[in-house]
C-alpha distance (Angstrom), angle and dihedral (degrees) to the residues before:
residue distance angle dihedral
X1 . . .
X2 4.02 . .
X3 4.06 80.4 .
X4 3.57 98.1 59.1
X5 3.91 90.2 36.7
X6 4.09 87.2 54.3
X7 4.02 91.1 44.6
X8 4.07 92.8 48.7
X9 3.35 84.1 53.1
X10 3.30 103.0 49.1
X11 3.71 94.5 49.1
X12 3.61 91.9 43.4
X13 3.59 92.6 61.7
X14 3.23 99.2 40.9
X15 3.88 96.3 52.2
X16 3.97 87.5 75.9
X17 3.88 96.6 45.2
X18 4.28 101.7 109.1
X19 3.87 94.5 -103.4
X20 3.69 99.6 58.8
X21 3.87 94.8 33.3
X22 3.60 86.3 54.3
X23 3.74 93.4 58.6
X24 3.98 92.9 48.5
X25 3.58 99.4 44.8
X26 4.05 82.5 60.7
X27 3.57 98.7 57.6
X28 4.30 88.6 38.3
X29 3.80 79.7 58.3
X30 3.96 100.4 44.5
X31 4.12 90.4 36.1
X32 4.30 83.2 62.3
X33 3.62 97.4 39.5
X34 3.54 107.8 -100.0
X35 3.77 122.5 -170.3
X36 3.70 86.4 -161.4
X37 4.63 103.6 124.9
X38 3.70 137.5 173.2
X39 3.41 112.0 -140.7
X40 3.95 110.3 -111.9
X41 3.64 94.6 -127.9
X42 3.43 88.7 48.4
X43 4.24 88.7 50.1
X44 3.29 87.0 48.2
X45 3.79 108.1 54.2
X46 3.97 83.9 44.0
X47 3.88 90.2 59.4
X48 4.17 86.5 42.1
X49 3.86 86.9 54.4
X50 4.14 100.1 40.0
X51 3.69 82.3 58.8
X52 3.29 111.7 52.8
X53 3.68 87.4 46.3
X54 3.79 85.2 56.5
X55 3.53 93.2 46.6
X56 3.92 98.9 41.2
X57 3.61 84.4 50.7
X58 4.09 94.0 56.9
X59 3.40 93.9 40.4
X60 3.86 102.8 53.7
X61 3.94 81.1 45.3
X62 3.93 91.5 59.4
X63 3.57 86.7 51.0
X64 3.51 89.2 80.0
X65 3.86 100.2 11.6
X66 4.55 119.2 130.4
X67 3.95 98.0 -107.5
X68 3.79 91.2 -130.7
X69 4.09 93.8 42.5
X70 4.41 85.1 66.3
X71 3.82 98.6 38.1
X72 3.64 102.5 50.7
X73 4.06 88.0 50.9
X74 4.06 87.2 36.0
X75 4.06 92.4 58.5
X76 4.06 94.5 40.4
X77 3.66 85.3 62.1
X78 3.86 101.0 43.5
X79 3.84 80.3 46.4
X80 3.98 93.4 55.7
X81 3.68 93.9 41.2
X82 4.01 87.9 63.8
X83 3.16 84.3 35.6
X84 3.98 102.2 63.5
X85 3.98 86.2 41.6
X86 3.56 95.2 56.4
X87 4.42 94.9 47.5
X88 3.68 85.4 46.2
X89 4.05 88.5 50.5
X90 3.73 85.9 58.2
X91 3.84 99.3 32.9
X92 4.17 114.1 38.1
X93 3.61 96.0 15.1
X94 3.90 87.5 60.1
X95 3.95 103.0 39.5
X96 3.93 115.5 98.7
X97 3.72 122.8 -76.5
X98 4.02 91.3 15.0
X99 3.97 105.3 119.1
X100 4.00 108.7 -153.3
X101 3.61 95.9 -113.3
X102 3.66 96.9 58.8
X103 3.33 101.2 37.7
X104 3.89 92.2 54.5
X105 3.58 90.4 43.4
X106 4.42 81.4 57.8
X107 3.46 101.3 45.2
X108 4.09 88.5 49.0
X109 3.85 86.2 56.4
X110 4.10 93.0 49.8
X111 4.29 85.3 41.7
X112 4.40 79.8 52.7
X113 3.68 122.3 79.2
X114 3.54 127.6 -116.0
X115 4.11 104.2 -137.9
X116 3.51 91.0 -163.4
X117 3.85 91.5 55.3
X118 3.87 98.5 47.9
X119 4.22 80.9 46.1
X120 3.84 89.1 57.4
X121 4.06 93.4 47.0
X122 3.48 83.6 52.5
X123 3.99 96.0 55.2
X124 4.12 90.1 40.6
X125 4.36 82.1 52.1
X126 3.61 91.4 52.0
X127 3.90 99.6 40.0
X128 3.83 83.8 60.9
X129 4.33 93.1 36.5
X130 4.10 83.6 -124.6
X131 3.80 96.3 163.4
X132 4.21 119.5 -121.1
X133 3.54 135.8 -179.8
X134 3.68 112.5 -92.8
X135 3.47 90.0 -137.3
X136 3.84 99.3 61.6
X137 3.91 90.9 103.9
X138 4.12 87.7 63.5
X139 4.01 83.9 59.7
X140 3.64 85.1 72.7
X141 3.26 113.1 87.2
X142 3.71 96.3 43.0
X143 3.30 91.1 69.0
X144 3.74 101.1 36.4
X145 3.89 94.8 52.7
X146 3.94 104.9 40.0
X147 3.98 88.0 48.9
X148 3.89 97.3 45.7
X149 3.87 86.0 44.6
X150 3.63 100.2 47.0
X151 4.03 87.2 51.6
X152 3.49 91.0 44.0
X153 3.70 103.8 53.9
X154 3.89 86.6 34.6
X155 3.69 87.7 63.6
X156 3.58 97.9 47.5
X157 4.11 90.8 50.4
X158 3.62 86.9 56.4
X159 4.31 95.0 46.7
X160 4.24 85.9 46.4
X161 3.70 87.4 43.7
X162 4.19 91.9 49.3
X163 3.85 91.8 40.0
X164 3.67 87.9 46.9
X165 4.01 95.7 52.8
X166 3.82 87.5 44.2
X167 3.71 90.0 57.1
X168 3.67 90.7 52.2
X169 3.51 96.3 51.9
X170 3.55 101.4 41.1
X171 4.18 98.8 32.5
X172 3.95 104.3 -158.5
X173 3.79 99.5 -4.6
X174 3.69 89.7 52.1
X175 4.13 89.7 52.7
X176 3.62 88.3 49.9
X177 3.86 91.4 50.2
X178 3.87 94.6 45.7
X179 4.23 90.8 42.8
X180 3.44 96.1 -96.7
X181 4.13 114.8 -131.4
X182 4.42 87.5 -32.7
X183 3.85 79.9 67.1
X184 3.53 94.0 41.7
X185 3.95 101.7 -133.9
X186 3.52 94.8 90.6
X187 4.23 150.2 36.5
X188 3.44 110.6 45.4
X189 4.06 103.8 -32.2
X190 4.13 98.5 102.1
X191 3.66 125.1 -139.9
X192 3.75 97.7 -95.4
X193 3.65 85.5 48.7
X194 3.82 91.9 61.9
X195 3.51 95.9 53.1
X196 3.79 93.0 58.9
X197 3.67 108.0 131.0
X198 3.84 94.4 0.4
X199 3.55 91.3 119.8
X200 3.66 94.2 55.4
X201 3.77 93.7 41.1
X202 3.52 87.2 66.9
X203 4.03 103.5 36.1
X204 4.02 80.8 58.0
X205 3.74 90.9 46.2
X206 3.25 94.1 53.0
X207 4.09 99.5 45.0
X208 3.17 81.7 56.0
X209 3.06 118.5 57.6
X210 4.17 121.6 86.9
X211 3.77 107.7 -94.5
X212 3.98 93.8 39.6
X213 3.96 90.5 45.4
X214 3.92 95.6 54.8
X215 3.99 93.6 42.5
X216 3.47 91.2 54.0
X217 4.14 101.5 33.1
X218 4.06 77.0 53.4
X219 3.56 99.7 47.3
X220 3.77 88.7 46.6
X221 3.72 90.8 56.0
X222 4.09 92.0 45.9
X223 3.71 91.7 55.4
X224 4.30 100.9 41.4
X225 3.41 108.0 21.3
X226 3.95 128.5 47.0
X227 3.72 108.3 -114.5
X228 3.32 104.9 144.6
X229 3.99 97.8 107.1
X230 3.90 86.3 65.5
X231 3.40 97.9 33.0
X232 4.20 83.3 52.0
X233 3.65 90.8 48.8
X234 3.52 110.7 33.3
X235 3.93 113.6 17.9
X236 3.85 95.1 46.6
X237 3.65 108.8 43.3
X238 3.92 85.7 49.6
X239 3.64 104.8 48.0
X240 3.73 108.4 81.3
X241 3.71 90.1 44.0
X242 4.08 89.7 52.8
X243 4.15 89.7 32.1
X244 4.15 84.6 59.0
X245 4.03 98.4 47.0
X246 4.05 89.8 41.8
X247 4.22 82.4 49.8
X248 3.95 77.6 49.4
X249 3.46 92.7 52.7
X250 3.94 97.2 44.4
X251 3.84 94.5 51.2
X252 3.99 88.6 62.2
X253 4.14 92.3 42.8
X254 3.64 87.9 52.4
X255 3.64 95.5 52.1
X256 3.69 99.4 44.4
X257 3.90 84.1 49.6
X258 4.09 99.6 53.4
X259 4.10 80.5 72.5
X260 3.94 85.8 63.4
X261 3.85 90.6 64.5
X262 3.66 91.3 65.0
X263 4.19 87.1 74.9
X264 3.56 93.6 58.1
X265 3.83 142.3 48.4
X266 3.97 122.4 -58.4
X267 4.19 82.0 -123.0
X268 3.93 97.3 76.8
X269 3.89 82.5 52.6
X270 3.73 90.3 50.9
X271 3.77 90.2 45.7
X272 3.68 103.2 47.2
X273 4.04 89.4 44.9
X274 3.75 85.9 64.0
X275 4.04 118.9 18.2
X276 4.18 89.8 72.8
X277 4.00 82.7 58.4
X278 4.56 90.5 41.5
X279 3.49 87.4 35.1
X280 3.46 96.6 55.3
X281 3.99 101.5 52.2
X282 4.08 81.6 57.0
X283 3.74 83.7 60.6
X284 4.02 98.6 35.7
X285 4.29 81.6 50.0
X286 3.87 97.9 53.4
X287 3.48 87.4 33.3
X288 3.98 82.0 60.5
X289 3.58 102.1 47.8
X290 3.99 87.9 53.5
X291 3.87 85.4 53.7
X292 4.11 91.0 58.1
X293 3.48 97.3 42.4
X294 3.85 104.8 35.8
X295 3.85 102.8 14.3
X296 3.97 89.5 -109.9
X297 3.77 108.6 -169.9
X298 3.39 122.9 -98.6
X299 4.29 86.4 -127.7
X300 3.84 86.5 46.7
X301 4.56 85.2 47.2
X302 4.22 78.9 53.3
X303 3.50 101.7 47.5
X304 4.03 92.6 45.4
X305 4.26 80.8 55.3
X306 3.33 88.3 47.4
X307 4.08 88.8 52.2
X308 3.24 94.0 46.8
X309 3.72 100.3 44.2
X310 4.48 86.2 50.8
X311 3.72 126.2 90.6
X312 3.42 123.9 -147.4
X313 4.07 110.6 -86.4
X314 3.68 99.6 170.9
X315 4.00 113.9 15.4
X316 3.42 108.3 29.1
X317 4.24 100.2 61.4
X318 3.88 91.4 50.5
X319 4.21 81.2 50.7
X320 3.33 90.9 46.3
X321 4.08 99.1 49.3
X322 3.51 97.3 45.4
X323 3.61 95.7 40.8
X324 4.16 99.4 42.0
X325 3.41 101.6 26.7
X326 3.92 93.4 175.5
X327 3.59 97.9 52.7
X328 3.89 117.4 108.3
X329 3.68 113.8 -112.8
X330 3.57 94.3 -158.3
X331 3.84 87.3 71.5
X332 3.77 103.1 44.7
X333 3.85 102.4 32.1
X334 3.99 99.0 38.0
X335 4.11 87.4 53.5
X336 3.76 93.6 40.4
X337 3.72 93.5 48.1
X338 3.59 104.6 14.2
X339 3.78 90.8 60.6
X340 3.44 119.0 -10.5
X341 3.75 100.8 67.4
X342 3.38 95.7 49.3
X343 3.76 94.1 44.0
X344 4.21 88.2 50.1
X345 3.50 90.6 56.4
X346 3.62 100.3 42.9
X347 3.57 85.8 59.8
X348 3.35 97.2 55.8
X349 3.90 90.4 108.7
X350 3.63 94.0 43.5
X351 4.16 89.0 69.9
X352 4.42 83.2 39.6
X353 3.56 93.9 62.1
X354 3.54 93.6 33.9
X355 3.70 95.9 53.5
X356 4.04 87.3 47.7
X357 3.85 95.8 57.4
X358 3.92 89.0 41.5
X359 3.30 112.7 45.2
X360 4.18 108.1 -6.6
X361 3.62 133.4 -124.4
């Protein structure tokens, strides 16, 4: 009972620090039909700068980062990224009135990382001085990338497999229905064959895209260049004020995307409800076993919860419409969004107090 007191607590407090506020004045203002909008260039450039400072910040802290102290954390989060893919293979995919596509396409956004989520357990970290590896921002990617691939290649296993069984039932007619070789699922091209540069198809997708290219552009400038009098005196001072109008900014998105759900099954709503909350022990549990063997902070065991607990807001639906172009958006990007962002950061104190009673600040 003391637990649960502590937690309530916890949260309660932190729902009226600026970053969560922030978030749930948004959706007060899109729930009564505000007219109130940030300009998407402006959004965007605000993104562009949170994550350079992110990355910057990483990078200059790998400078002088133990080898061992970054890989140990680096590999539990690749781990939980394939991780939350392959649960949600066995859990969403397979609940009723889930296709496979879009499911996988879902659970590869809740495997993703939402940048501006980790960003805002930073802020709620250093409101309270909790202390964090500066490298935590490097941890990213690892995540990111071995989630959105394992979804990715997951989904296209299941399309060759469906094309393949449609062939077999319906010889040439079932060739021409799937594409045939031109489509490269069926006729003589095998399998294997079709998968043939997938993987790197999607590493490059992924690199590519905005969020991913300014946390690692900025992490390459923190570890071989010396930014950190700009970084000092313009990415810093400006980051909570930018972190709290993106919150802003998310609150509304998430509440104009709830109506999205309505399309699709009452599962994704069940699913993105309670993954963050699964998802998030995954992290807090790798973020453990870096603790025992390389003294991993107990801010740094948060923020890997808080990593794993995100879905991808800003890389992971470009990914995900370039790289499954069938899959229905309404599905993946209304749960991911709609609820699961807003869920990941309300939870922010849940992995605080837990990391208190577990390990101590």
């Amino acid at each position: 009972m003391d637990i649960v007191m502590t937690i309530a607590t916890t949260v309660v407090e932190q729902l009226q620090k600026p970053t969560l506020a922030f978030l749930i004045a948004g959706m007060l203002l899109a729930s009564l039909g505000s007219k109130f909008e940030v300009p998407e260039p402006v959004y965007k450039f605000i993104v562009i700068l949170l994550l350079l400072k992110v990355g910057m910040g990483a990078g200059i802290s790998v400078r002088e980062a133990d080898l061992m102290s970054l890989l140990v954390p680096a590999l539990g989060a690749g781990v939980v990224g394939i991780l939350i893919v392959l649960i949600g293979s066995r859990t969403l995919v397979r609940l009723r009135g889930v296709s496979e596509l879009d499911g996988l396409a879902t659970v590869g956004l809740f495997g993703a990382v939402s940048a501006s989520t980790l960003a805002a357990g930073m802020a709620v970290l250093d409101d309270q001085q909790l202390y964090y590896e500066g490298f935590i921002g490097a941890l990213y990617p690892f995540m990111d990338i071995a989630a959105l691939v394992t979804a990715i290649v997951l989904a296209k296993l299941a399309q060759a497999r469906k094309a393949t069984a449609i062939q077999s039932v319906g010889g040439t007619g079932g060739a021409a229905l799937a594409g045939g070789p031109a489509g490269g699922v069926g006729g003589s091209a095998p399998i294997g064959g079709m998968d043939k540069g997938l993987l790197g198809g999607i590493l490059t997708d992924t690199f590519r895209s905005p969020a991913i290219s300014a946390l690692v552009i900025g992490l390459a400038l923190g570890m071989f260049s010396q930014p950190d009098s700009v970084y000092k005196s313009f990415y810093e001072p400006l980051f909570r004020g930018l972190l709290s109008v993106l919150m802003l900014i998310m609150g509304m998105e998430a509440w104009s995307r709830l109506s999205e759900l309505r399309k699709v099954a009452h599962a994704y709503v069940l699913y993105a409800l309670t993954a963050p909350l699964v998802h998030g022990l995954l992290g807090f549990g790798a973020g453990l076993v870096a603790h025992h063997f390389t003294g991993f902070s107990a801010g740094g065991v948060v923020l890997l919860s808080i990593m794993a607990a995100s879905s991808s807001d800003i890389s992971g639906p470009p990914t995900m419409r370039g790289a499954l172009p069938e899959a229905n958006s309404s599905a993946y990007v209304g749960a991911s969004t709609g609820l699961g962002t807003p869920v990941a950061i309300l939870s922010i104190p849940v992995w605080i107090a837990l990391a208190e009673m577990v390990i101590g600040f």
